[in-house]
C-alpha positions in Angstrom: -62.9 -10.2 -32.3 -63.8 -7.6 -34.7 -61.4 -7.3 -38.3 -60.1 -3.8 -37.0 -59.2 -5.3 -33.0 -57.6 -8.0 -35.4 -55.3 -5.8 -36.9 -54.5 -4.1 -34.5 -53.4 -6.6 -32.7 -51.2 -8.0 -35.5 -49.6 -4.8 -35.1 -48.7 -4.4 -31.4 -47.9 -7.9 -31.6 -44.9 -7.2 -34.6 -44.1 -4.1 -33.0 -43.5 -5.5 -29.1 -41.4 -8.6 -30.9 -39.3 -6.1 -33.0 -38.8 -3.7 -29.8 -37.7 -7.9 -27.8 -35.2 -8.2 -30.9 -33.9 -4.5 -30.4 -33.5 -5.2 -26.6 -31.7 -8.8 -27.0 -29.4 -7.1 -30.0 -27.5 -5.7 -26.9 -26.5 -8.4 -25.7 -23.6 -9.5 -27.3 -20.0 -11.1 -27.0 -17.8 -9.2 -29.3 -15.7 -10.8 -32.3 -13.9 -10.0 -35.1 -16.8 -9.3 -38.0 -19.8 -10.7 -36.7 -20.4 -10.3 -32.8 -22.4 -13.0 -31.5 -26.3 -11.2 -30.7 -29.2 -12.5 -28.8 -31.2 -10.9 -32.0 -31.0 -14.8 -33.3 -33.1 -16.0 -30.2 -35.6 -13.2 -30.4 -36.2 -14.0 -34.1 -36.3 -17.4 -32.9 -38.8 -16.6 -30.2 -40.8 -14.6 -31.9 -41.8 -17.3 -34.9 -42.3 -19.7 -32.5 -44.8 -17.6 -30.6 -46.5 -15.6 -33.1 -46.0 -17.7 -36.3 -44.9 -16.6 -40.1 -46.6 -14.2 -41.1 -46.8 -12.4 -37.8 -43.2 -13.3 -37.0 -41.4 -12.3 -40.6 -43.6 -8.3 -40.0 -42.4 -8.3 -36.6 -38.7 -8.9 -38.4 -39.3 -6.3 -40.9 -40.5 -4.0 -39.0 -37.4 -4.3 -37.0 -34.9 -4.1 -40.0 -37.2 -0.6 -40.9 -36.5 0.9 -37.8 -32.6 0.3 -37.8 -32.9 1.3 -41.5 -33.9 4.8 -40.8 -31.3 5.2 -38.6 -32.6 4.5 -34.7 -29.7 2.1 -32.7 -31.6 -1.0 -32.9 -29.1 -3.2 -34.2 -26.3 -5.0 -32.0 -24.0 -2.6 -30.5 -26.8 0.3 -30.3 -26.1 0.8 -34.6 -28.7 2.1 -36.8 -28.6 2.8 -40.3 -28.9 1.9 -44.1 -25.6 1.2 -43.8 -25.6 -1.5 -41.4 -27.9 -3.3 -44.0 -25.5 -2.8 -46.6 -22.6 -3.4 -44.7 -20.7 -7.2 -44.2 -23.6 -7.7 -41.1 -26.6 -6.6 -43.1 -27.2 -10.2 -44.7 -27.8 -11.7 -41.2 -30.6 -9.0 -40.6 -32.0 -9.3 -43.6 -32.0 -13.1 -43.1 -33.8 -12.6 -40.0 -37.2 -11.9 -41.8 -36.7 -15.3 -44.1 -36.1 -17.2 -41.1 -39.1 -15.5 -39.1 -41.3 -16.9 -41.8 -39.5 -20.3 -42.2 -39.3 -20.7 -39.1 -42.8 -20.2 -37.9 -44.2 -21.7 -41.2 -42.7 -24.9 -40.4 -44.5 -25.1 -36.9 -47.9 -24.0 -38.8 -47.8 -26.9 -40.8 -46.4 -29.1 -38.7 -47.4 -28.6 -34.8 -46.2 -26.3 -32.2 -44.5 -28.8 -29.7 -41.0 -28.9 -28.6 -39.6 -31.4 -31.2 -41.0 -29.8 -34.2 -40.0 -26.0 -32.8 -36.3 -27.5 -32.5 -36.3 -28.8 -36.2 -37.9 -25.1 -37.2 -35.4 -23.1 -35.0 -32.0 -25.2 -36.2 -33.6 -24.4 -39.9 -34.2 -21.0 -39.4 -30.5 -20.7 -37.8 -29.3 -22.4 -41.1 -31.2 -19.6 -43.1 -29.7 -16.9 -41.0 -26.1 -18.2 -41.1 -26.4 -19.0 -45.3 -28.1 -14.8 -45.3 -25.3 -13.5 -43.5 -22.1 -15.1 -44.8 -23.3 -14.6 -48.5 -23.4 -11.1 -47.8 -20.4 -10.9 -45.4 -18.6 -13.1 -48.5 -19.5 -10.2 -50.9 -19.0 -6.8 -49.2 -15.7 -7.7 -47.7 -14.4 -9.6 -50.9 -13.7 -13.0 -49.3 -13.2 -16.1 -50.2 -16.0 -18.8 -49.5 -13.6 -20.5 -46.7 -13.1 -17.1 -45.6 -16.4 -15.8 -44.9 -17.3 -19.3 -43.5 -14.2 -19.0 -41.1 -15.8 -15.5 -40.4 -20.0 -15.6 -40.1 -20.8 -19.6 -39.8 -18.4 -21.9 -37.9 -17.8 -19.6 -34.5 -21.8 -19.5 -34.6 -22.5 -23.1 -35.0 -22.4 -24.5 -31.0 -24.2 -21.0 -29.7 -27.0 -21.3 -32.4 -28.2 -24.4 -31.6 -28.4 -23.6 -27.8 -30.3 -20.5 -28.6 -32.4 -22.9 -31.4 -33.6 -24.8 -28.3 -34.0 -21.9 -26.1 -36.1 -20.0 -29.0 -38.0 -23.2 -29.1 -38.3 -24.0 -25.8 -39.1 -20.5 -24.0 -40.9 -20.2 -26.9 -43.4 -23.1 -26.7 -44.1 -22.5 -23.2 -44.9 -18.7 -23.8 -47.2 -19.4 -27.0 -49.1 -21.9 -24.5 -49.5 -19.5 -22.0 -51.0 -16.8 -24.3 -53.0 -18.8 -25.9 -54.7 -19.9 -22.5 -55.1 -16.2 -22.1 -56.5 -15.4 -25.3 -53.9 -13.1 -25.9 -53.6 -15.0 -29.3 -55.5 -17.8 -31.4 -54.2 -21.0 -31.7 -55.9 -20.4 -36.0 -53.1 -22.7 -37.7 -53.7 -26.1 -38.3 -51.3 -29.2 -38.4 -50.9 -30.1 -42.4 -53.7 -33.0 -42.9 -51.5 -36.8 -43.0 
């Protein structure tokens, strides 16, 4: 594959997996602050399919399109404001975890186990994001914010840690038997 079919690729690849996390950001069970999303299972999916580096420029190109204002964001919001706002940490968390996430399985191995233990730590990453943000913009209290962006998110991120790693596993399988993408990473030597 040639350096410029590369790239290109790298690009529709971020771009489809920041249009997934746009779709999945609609669906959503409403709550006080911070509605639960399927965003965290599309970032979750897309590091254990594409990887980090792949997976955290899929994430910011998602967090640019909401940025300049189109409703990409849970609820069909857009806007700078939504990144500064008491939600903004967990979108912004969404690129670390991306990376984390798929850096984990890079240097481990893409299998089941290993994408459970990268999904739970990238659903740690997006809950520690969001609730220091959420703790600052609305003036809480540590217990506060906790009560608010970490505890009613606990049970529902670790089903969607094993669905992102799960779904996801399967998916990078089958596109790698395609050749739709290179299995180029490496377990870390022992």
């Amino acid at each position: 594959m040639s350096p410029q079919s590369k790239k290109l690729r790298f690009i529709v690849n971020g771009a489809l997996f920041a249009a997934l996390t746009a779709i999945m950001a609609q669906i959503e069970i409403p709550l006080p602050i911070v509605p639960i999303s399927g965003q965290t299972l599309a970032v979750g999916l897309t590091a254990t399919i594409l990887g980090s580096r792949q997976g955290a420029v899929a994430m910011i190109g998602y967090a640019a399109l909401g940025a300049v204002g189109l409703p990409v964001f849970a609820g069909f919001s857009g806007g700078a404001q939504v990144l500064a706002g008491p939600t903004g940490g967990y979108i912004f968390g969404f690129i670390l975890t991306a990376f984390i996430t798929g850096y984990i399985l890079e240097k481990t191995s893409f299998n089941l186990p290993m994408a459970i233990v990268a999904n739970v730590t990238g659903m740690i990453i997006t809950l520690i994001c969001g609730t220091i943000q959420l703790k600052f913009v609305l003036d809480m209290t540590w217990n506060q914010s906790l009560a608010a962006g970490v505890y009613p998110f606990i049970a529902v991120g670790l089903i969607k840690a094993f669905l992102a790693s799960w779904i996801g596993i399967i998916v990078r399988k089958r596109l790698i038997q395609a050749r739709y993408i290179k299995e180029d990473t490496q377990p870390a030597a022992s």
